[in-house]
C-alpha positions in Angstrom: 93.9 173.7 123.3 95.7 171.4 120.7 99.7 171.1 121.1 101.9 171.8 117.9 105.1 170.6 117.6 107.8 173.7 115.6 110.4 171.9 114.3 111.6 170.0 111.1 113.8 167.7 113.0 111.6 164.4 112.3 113.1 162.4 115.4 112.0 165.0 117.4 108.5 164.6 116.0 108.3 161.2 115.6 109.5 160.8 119.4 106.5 163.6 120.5 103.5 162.1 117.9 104.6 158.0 120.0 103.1 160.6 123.3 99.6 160.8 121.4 99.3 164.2 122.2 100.9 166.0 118.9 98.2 167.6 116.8 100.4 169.8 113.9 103.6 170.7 113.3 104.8 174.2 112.4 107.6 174.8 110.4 110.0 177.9 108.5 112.6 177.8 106.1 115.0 178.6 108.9 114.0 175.0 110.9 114.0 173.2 108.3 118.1 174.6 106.0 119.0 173.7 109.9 118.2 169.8 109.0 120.1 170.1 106.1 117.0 168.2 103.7 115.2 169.5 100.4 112.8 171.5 101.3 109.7 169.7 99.6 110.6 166.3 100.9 111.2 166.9 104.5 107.1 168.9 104.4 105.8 165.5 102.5 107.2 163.5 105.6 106.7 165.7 107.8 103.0 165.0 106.7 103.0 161.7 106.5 104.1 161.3 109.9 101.9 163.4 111.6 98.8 163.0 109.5 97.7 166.4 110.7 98.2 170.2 109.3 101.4 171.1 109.0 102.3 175.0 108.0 104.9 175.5 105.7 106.3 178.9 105.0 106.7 180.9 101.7 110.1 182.9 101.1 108.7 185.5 97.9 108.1 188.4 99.4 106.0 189.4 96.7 101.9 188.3 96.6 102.4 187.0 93.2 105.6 184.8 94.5 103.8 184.1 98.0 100.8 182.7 95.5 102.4 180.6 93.4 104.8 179.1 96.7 101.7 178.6 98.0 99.7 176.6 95.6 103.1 174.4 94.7 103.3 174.0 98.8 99.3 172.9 98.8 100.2 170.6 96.3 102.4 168.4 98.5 100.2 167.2 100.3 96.4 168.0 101.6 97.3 168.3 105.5 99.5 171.4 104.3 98.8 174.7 105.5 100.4 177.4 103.9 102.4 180.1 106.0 102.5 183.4 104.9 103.8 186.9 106.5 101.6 189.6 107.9 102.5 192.4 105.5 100.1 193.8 102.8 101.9 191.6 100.0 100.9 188.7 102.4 97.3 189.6 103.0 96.7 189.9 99.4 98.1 186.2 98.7 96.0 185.3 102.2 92.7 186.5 100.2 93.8 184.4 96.8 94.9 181.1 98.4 92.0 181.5 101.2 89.4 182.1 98.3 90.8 178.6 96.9 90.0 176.5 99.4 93.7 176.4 100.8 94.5 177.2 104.3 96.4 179.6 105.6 98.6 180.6 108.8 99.5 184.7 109.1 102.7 184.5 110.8 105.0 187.6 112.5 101.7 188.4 114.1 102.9 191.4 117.0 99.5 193.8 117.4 95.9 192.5 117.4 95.2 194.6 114.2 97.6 192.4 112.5 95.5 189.6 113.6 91.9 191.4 112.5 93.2 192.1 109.1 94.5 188.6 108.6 91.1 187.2 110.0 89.6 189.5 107.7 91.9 188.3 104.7 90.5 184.6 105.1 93.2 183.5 107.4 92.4 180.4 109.4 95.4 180.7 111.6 96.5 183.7 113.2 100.2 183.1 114.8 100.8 185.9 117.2 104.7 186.0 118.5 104.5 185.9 122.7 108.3 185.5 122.5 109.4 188.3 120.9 107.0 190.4 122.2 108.0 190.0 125.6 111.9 190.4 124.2 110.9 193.9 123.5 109.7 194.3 127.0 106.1 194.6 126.1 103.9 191.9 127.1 103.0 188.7 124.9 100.1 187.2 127.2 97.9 190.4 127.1 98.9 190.7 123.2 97.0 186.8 122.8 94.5 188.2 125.1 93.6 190.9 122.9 93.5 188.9 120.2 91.4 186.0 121.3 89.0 188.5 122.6 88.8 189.9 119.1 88.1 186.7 116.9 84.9 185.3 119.8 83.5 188.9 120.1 83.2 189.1 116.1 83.1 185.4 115.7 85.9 185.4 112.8 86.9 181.8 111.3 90.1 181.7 112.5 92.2 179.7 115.1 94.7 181.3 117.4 98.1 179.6 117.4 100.0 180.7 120.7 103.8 181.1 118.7 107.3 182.4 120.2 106.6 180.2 122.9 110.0 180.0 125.4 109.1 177.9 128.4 106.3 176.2 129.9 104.1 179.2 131.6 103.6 180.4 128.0 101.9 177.5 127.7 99.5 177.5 130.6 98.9 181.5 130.2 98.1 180.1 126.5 95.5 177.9 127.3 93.8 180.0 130.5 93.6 183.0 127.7 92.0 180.3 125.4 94.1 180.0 122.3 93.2 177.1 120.2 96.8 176.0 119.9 100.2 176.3 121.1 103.3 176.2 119.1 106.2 175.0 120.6 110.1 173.7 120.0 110.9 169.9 121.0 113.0 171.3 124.2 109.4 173.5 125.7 107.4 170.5 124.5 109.9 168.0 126.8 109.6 170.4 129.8 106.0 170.2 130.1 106.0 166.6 131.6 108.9 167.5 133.8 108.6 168.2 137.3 110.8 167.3 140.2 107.9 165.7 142.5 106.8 163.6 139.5 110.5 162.0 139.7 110.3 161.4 143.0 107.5 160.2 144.0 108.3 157.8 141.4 111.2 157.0 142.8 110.0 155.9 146.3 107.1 153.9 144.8 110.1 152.0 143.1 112.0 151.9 146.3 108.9 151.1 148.1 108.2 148.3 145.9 111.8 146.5 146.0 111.6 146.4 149.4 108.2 144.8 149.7 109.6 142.1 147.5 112.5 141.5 149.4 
């Protein structure tokens, strides 16, 4: 399972990409008016420091609008993948960018016939929410489930990205349901190296070691 970085902050990805584990970044409007950087500049570096896809979202709510966002967004750069919503002005811009060689990510993903129809719309990324499912007291694992089940029994083009992840067990559950990728903000991304025992066992080697030398 590859590990996506979803942020615009570019510390935060430059200081993930130095792990050599970062293989995208996924971004929205809302991530990146947080840094406070034109829009079109801070997806070109994004790119450039990552040299991997990078999903960038549309705002028209309109298929027209969501088309013509879309090729403009392609045009930045060749690692971009273009994000688009899940509603039926989205899957006909999905079937018009898809159909011009440019990739696309269906995003606000919550049931697994969401997913089919954006597979079916020439999606190559289907982003279900685990998050916010789970907010709503249904359950966001069984949701991926469903939805990775779908795409290997029918063997559609399309890449599950594990999205609305909150802590570290999303991620594991992610990867034993067998997403292709997980989606994750810098803080989730931090935790996964974190563990207590790590720290101390590290810790007594260290101790261990000074007093060897002395």
């Amino acid at each position: 399972m590859e590990l996506y970085l979803d942020t615009a902050n570019l510390a935060e990805i430059q200081e993930i990409a130095s792990w050599g584990v970062l293989s995208g970044v996924t971004t929205n409007p809302s991530l990146i008016a947080k840094e406070g950087r034109p829009f079109e500049e801070t997806i070109r570096e994004i790119c450039r420091l990552v040299q991997a896809p990078v999903s960038a979202e549309v705002t028209a709510l309109e298929a027209e609008g969501m088309i013509a966002q879309g090729r403009r967004l392609a045009a930045l750069d060749g690692r971009v993948v273009v994000k688009l919503p899940t509603t039926s002005e989205g899957l006909k811009a999905c079937k018009a960018l898809s159909s011009e060689g440019i990739p696309v990510n269906m995003t606000l993903i919550f049931s697994a016939n969401q997913a089919l129809l954006a597979a079916r719309a020439g999606a190559r990324y289907l982003s279900p929410f685990l998050g916010r499912v789970d907010d709503i007291s249904w359950d966001g694992t069984e949701l991926l489930r469903e939805i990775v089940e779908i795409v290997e029994i029918h063997d559609l083009p399309a890449k599950v990205i594990a999205a609305s992840i909150r802590h570290p067990r999303h991620v594991t559950e992610a990867a034993l349901l067998g997403a292709d990728i997980a989606t994750m903000p810098y803080g989730v991304f931090k935790q996964l190296l974190q563990h207590p025992l790590t720290e101390i066992g590290l810790r007594r080697f260290m101790e261990d070691w000074e007093k060897a030398k002395l």
